[in-house]
VORO-768602 format. One record per residue: residue in three letters; y, z, x of N, C-alpha, C in turn. Coordinates in steps of 0.1 Angstrom, whole numbers, plus 5000, padded with zeros to 4 digits. Atoms other than C-alpha are relative to their C-alpha. Example, Ala and Ser with C-alpha at 12.3 -4.5 7.8 and 13.67 -1.06 7.14 Angstrom:
residues 2
ala498850005009495550785123501250005009ser498950004991498950715137501150084992
END
This chain:
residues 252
unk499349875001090638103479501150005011unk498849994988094038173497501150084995unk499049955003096738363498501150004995unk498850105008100238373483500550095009unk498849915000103538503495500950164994unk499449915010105038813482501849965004unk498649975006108438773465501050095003unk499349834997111239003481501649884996unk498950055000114638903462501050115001unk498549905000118039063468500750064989unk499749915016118839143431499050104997unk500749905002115939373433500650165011unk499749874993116239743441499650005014unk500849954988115439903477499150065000unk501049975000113140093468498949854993unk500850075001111439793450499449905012unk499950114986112039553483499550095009unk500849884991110439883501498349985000unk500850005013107839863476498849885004unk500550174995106639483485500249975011unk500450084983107339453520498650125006unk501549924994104639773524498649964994unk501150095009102139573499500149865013unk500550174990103039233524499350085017unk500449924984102139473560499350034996unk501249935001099339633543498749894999unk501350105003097339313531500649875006unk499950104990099139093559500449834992unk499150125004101038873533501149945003unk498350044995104238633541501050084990unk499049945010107438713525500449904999unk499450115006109138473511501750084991unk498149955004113338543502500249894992unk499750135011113838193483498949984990unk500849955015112538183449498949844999unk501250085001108638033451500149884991unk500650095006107437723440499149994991unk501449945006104137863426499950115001unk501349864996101838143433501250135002unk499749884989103438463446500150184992unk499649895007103438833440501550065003unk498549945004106439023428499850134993unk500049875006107139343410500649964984unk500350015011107239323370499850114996unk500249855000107939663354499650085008unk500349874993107239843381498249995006unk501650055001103739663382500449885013unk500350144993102539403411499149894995unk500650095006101939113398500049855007unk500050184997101038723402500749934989unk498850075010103738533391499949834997unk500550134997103138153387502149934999unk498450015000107338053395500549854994unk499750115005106737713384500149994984unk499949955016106737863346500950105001unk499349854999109538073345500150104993unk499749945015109538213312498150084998unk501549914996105338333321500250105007unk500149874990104838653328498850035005unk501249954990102738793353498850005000unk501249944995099438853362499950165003unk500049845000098539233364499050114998unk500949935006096239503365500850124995unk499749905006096939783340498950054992unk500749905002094240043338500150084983unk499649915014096340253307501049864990unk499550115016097439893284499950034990unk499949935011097839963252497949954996unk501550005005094039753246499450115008unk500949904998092739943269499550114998unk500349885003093340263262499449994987unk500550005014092440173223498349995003unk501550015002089240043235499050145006unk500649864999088640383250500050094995unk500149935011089340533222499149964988unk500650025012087840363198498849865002unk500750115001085840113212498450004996unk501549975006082240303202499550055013unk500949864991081440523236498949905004unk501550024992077840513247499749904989unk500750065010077040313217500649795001unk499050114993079539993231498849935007unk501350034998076739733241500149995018unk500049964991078239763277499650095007unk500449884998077440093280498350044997unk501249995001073840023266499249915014unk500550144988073039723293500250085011unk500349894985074239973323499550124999unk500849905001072140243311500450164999unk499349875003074740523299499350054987unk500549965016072940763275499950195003unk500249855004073141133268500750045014unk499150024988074341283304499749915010unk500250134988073040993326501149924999unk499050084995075840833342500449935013unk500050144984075140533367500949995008unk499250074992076940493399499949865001unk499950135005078140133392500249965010unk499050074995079339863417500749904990unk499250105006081439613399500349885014unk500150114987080939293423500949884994unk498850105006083739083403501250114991unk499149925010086039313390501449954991unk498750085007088739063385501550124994unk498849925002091539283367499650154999unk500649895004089339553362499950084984unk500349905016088939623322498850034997unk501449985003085439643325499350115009unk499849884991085439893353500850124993unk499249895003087840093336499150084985unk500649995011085840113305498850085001unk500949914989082740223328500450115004unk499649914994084640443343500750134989unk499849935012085740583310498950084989unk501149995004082240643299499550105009unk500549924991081840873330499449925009unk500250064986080840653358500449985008unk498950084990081840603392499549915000unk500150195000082640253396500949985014unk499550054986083040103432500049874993unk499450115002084939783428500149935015unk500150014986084039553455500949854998unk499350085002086439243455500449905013unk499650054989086938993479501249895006unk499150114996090138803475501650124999unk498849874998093239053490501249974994unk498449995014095838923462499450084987unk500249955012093339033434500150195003unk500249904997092439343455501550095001unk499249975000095839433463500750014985unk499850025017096539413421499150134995unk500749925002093839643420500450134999unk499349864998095039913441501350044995unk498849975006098239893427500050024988unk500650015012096639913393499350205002unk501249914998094440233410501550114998unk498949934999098140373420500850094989unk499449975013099740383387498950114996unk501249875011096140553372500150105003unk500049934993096340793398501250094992unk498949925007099940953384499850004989unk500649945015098540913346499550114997unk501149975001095440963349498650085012unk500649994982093941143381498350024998unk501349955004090441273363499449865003unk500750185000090040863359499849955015unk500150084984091040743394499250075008unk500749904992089140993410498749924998unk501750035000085840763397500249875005unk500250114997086840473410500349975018unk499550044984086540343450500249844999unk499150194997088239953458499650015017unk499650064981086839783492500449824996unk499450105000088239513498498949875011unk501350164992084939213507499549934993unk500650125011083038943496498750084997unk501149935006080339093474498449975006unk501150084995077638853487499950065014unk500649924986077839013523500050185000unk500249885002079139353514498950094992unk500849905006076639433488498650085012unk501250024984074039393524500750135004unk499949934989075939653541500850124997unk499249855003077639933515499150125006unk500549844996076840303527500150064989unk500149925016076540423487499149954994unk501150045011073540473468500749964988unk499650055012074340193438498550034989unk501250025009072240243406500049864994unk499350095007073839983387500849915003unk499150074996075039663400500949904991unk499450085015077539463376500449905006unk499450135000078439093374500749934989unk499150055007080938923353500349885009unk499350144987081438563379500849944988unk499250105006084338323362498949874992unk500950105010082638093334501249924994unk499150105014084137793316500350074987unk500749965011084437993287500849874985unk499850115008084937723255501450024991unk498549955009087637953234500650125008unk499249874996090438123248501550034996unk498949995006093138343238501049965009unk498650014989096638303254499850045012unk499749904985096438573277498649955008unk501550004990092638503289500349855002unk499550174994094138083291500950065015unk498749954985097038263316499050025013unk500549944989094938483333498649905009unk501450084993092038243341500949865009unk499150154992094737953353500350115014unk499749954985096138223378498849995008unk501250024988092838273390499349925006unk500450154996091837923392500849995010unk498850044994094937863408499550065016unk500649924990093938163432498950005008unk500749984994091038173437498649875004unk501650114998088837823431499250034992unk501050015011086037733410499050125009unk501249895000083238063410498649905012unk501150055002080837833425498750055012unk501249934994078738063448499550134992unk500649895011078238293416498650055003unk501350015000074838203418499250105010unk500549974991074238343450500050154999unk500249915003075238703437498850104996unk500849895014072338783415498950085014unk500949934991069938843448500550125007unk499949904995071639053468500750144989unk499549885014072939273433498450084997unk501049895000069439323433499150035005unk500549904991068439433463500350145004unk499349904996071139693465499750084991unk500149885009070739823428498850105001unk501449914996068340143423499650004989unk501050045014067940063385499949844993unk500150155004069339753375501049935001unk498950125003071639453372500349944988unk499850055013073539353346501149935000unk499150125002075538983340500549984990unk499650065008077638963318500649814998unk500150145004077638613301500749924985unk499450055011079438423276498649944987unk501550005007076738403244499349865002unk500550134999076138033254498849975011unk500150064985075938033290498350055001unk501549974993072237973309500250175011unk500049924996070938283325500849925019unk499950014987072538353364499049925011unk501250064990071238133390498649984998unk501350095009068338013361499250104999unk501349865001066838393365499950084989unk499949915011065638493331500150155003unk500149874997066338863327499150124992unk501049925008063939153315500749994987unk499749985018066239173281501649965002unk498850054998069639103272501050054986unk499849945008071939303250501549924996unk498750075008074739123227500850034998unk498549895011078239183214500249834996unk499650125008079738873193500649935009unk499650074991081138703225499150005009unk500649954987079038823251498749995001unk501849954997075538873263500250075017unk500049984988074739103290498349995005unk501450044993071338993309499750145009unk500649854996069339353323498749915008unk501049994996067539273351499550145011unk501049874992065339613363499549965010unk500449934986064939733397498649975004unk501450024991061239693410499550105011unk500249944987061839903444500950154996
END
């Protein structure tokens, strides 16, 4: 995992070059004035994004909360009845304070959080995090009812789940998988984050402290292939045509 540069070019506005030098002083990124090699964030519609410079004609990396899928899938994606929403234990007015311990761009947070949940998003690499908040920002002027359910710390989930100050009911996992078929955009977005962030490979080490913290359960999402988390069958495990999510219940 490591950092990138943020992008400040002279053909861009002042308010945008305002814009990214307070995103580089806030999360203690370089700047960079001559046009990257690789990696670096930049501004993209008005969006902070990861840009990969050695494809020039690729667009960004990005979180966007109100995308057009997204919002569809919150419209129409089937509510409480969405097999996401059955595996974190949304039903009637029960609605789980979540963590989200991989949030990655956050569409699976947003979707939670669309369901009525607060969702703490705990993230530990300050390019994804800082995509986040700038993702949190935009919702905020949309959508304030929404952003209002979500908190962003910025740590590695493996030490901070040890030491949050918020009763979690619901701890969520999604870690980076090989997955075997991918569309365009999930080939992009998985290279940036490769690129970013490195192979997943302390995933494993997740599933314990997710459930020592949760107060009901844990739930991994999995590609319908993949072996259970760190080889730990789970009490049950609820399907969608790509997916499986593994439910392991609380104890304490």
């Amino acid at each position: 995992m490591h950092n990138i540069p943020v992008f400040i070019d002279e053909t861009q506005s002042e308010e945008q070059q305002n814009q990214l030098k307070r995103v580089a002083e806030h999360w203690q990124f370089s700047v960079q004035n001559t046009l990257p090699a690789g990696l670096a964030l930049t501004l993209e519609d008005g969006k902070l994004a990861v840009k990969d410079f050695s494809e020039a004609k690729q667009q960004g990396v990005f979180v966007d909360f109100l995308s057009g899928s997204s919002v569809y899938r919150q419209q129409h994606g089937g509510g409480k009845k969405e097999p996401i929403a059955k595996a974190v234990g949304v039903k009637g007015q029960e609605v789980p304070v979540v963590l989200d311990a991989t949030p990655g761009l956050g569409r699976d947070a947003f979707v939670l959080a669309s369901l009525g949940c607060r969702v703490v998003m705990m993230e530990r690499s300050p390019v994804v995090a800082a995509l986040l908040a700038d993702g949190l920002h935009r919702l905020a002027e949309q959508a304030p009812e929404l952003e209002e359910k979500f908190r962003l710390i910025h740590a590695n989930s493996i030490e901070g789940m040890n030491t949050l100050d918020e009763q979690i009911d619901v701890v969520y996992l999604d870690p980076m998988f090989p997955h075997r078929k991918k569309s365009a955009l999930v080939k992009k977005e998985m290279r940036v984050f490769q690129q970013l962030l490195g192979s997943d490979d302390d995933a494993d080490s997740l599933l314990a402290p997710a459930r020592e913290l949760a107060g009901k359960r844990v739930v991994v999402k999995r590609p319908a292939y993949a072996e259970p988390l760190a080889d730990v069958p789970p009490a049950m495990a609820i399907t969608s045509k790509k997916h499986r999510f593994d439910v392991y219940i609380s104890t304490h």
